[in-house]
C-alpha positions in Angstrom: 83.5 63.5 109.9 85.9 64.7 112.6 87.4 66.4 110.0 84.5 68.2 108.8 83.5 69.3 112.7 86.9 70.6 113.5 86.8 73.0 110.6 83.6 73.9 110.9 84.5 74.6 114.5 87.2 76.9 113.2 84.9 78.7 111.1 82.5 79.6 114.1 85.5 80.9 116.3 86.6 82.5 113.6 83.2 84.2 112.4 82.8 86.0 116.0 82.2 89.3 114.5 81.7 91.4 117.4 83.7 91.0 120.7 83.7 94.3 123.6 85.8 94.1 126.5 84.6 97.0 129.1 87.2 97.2 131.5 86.3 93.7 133.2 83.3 92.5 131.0 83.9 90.2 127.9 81.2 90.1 125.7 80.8 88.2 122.2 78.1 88.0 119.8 78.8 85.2 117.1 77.8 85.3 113.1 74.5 83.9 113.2 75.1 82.4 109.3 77.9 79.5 111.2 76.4 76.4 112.7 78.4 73.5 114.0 77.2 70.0 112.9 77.8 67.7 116.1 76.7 64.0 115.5 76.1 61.2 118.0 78.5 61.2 120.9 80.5 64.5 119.4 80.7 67.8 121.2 81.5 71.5 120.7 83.4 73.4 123.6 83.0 76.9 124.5 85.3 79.1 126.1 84.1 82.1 127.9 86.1 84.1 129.2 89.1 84.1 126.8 91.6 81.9 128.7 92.3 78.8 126.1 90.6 76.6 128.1 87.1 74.9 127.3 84.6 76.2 129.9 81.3 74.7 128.4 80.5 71.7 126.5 77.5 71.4 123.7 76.9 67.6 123.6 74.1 64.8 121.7 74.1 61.5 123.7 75.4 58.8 122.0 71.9 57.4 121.4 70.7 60.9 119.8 67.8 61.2 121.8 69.0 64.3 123.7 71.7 66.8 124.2 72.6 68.9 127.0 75.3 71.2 128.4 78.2 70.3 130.6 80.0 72.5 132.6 83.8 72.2 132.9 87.1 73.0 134.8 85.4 74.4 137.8 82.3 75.8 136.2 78.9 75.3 137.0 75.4 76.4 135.3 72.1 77.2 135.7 69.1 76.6 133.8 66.4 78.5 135.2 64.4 76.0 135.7 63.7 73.8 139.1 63.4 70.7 137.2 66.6 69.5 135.2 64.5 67.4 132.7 61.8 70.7 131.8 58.7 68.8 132.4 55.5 69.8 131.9 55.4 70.6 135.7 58.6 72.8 135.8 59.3 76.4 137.0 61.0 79.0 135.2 62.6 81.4 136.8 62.4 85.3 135.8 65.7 85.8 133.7 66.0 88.9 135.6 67.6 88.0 138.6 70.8 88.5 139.1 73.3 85.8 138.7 74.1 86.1 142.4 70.4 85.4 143.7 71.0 82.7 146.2 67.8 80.9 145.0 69.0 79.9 141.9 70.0 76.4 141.4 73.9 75.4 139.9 74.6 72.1 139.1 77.3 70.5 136.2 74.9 70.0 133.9 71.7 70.9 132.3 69.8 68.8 129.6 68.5 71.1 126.9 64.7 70.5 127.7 65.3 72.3 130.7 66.2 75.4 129.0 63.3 76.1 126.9 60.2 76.9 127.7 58.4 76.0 124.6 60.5 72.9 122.9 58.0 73.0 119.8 59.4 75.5 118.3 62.6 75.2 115.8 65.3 76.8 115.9 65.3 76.1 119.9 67.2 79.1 121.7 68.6 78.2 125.1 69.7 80.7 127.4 72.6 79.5 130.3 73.7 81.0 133.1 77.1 80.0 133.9 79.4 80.9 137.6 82.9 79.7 138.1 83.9 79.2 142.0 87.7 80.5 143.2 87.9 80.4 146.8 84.9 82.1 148.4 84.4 83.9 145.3 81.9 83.8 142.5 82.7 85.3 138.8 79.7 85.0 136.3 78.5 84.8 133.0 75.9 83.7 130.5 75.5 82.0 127.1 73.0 81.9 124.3 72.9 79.2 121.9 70.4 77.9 119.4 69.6 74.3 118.4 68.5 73.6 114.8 66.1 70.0 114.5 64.6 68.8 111.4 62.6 66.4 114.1 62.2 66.1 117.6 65.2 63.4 118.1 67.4 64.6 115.5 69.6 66.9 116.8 73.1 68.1 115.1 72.9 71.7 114.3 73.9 74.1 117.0 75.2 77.9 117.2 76.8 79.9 119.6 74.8 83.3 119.5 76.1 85.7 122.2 78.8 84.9 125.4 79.7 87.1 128.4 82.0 87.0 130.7 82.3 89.3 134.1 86.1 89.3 136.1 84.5 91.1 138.8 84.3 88.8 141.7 80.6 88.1 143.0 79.5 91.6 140.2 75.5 90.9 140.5 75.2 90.3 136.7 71.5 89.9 134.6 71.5 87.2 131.7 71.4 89.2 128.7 73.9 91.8 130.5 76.5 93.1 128.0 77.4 96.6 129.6 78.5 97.1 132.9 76.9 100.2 133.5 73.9 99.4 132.5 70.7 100.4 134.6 73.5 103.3 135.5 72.6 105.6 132.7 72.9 109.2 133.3 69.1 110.8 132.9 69.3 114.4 132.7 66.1 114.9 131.0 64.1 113.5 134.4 66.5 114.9 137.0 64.5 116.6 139.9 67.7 117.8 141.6 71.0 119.9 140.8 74.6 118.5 141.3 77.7 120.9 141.4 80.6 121.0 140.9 81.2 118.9 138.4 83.4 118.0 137.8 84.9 117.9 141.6 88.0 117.3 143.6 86.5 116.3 147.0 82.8 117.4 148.1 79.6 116.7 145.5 76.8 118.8 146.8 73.4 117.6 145.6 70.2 120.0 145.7 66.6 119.0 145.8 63.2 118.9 147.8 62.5 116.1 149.8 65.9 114.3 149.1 65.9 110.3 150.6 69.3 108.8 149.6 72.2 109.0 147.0 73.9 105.8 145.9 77.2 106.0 144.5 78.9 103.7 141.7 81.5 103.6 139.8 81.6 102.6 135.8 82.0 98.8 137.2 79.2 98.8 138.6 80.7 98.7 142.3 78.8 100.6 144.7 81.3 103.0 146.7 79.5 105.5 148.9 75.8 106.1 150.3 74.5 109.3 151.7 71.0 109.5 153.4 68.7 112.4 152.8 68.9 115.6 154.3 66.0 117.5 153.4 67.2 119.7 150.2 70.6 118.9 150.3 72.5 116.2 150.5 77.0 116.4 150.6 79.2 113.0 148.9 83.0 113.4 149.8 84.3 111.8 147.1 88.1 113.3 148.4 89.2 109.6 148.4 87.7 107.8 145.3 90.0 107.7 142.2 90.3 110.0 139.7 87.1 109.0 136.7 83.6 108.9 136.3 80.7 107.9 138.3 77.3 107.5 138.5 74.9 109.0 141.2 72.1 107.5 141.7 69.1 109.8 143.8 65.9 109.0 145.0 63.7 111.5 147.1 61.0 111.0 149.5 58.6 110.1 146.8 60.3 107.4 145.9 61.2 109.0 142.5 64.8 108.2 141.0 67.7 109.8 138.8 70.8 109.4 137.8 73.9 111.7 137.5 77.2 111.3 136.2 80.1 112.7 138.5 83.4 113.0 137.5 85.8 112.9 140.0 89.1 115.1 139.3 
C-alpha cells in the first residue's frame, strides 16, 4: 500500500502540466486525470512554493471518519469559515478578500467540512488559503483541492487542482489570484483622459476633466506613487522609478476609473 501511494504520489507531481512563475508569483495548475489514494492514517504533502519542503498536509483520521488539512514548517491556513467544524450555523467569508484582511482567521489546521459550503455534493472542492510568518512579515498563497467519496465516511481519493505562491512580503493577494497584475489591466477602449509621453524619462503628464487621483503600480503589484487631482491635469515624476512598465490607474471626480500602461525609459 505504501508502495502504491508513493508512486502514485510521483505521478501527481509529475503530471503538473502547467506551472508560471511571474517575476515573484508561482502558480501551478495540476492534471486533473491524477488522484492520490490516501487510506486511514496516510497523508499527502504539498509544497507550495517550490522549496523541497512540505508546506501542507492532506490527511484521513485514522478512524476514516474525517480528513482535514494541516499546515506545516511555519505555515498557517484559513478556511473561510468562522467555525472550524462547518456547521450548519457557520459563516463563510467572501473569497474576495484579500489574504491580508485582518478579519480573517489562521489557525494550523482546518477540518474539511469547514471548507465547503455544500458537503452533499461529490467531488467536494476545497479552497485554502495558506500565509507563512518570517519576522513581521507575511507571504501568501492559496490551494485548491478536490475530495472524491463513494459515501459520506469513506474518504481516499484526493487531487491537487491549482497552487500559488506569492514572494512578495505582505502583496494583498485574492484566492483564485494567478497574475500579479491582475485588476491592473490597461483599458484603452474606456479611457476618459490622455497620457504623454509615453514612453517617458521623468514627468508623465495626464490630461482630463474633472481629474480626482492617479495611483501608480508597478507590474508587482506595488503601489509606488499617488498624485491628487488637479482639475484637467494632473503631473507623475516618475525621474526615480526604474526603468519598465507600469500601470496608472485614474479616477476623476465622478468616480469613474481607467487604467494606463506607462513605460518608464
Amino acid at each position: 500500500m505504501k508502495k502504491m501511494i508513493f508512486l502514485l504520489t510521483t505521478l501527481l507531481v509529475v503530471s503538473n502540466v502547467f506551472a508560471q512563475t511571474e517575476n515573484y508569483l508561482l502558480y501551478k495548475e495540476y492534471d486533473p486525470d491524477f488522484w492520490v489514494i490516501v487510506t486511514q492514517g496516510h497523508h499527502y504533502d504539498i509544497d507550495i512554493n517550490d522549496d523541497s519542503i512540505p508546506d501542507v498536509r492532506y490527511k484521513v483520521f485514522t478512524d476514516k471518519t474525517g480528513s482535514y488539512v494541516l499546515t506545516m514548517n511555519g505555515w498557517k491556513a484559513c478556511s473561510y469559515c468562522l467555525n472550524s467544524y462547518g456547521s450548519s450555523n457557520s459563516f463563510f467569508y467572501d473569497l474576495s478578500i484579500p489574504l491580508n484582511d485582518t478579519s480573517l482567521v489562521w489557525d494550523g489546521m482546518c477540518h474539511f467540512e469547514a471548507l465547503v459550503q455544500n458537503p452533499s455534493i461529490t467531488p467536494l472542492v476545497y479552497k485554502v488559503a495558506l500565509r507563512y510568518r518570517d519576522g513581521e512579515d507575511f507571504y501568501y498563497g492559496w490551494a485548491e483541492f478536490e475530495e472524491l467519496r463513494e459515501a459520506y465516511y469513506n474518504r481516499g481519493k484526493f487531487h491537487v487542482a491549482q497552487t500559488c505562491y506569492c514572494a512578495i512580503p505582505n502583496y494583498p493577494l485574492h484566492w483564485g489570484q494567478t497574475s500579479l497584475t491582475e485588476g491592473l489591466e490597461e483599458t484603452e477602449a474606456t479611457a476618459f483622459v490622455a497620457v504623454y509621453p509615453n514612453p517617458a524619462k521623468d514627468i508623465v503628464t495626464i490630461t482630463g476633466k474633472d481629474l480626482k487621483q492617479a495611483e501608480v503600480f508597478n507590474i508587482l503589484g506595488q503601489h509606488v506613487a499617488t498624485v491628487q487631482g488637479q482639475g484637467e491635469t494632473m503631473q507623475i515624476d516618475i525621474a526615480k522609478l526604474p526603468a519598465g512598465v507600469y500601470f496608472v490607474n485614474i479616477m476623476d471626480e465622478e468616480g469613474r476609473k481607467c487604467v494606463r500602461k506607462v513605460v518608464k525609459e
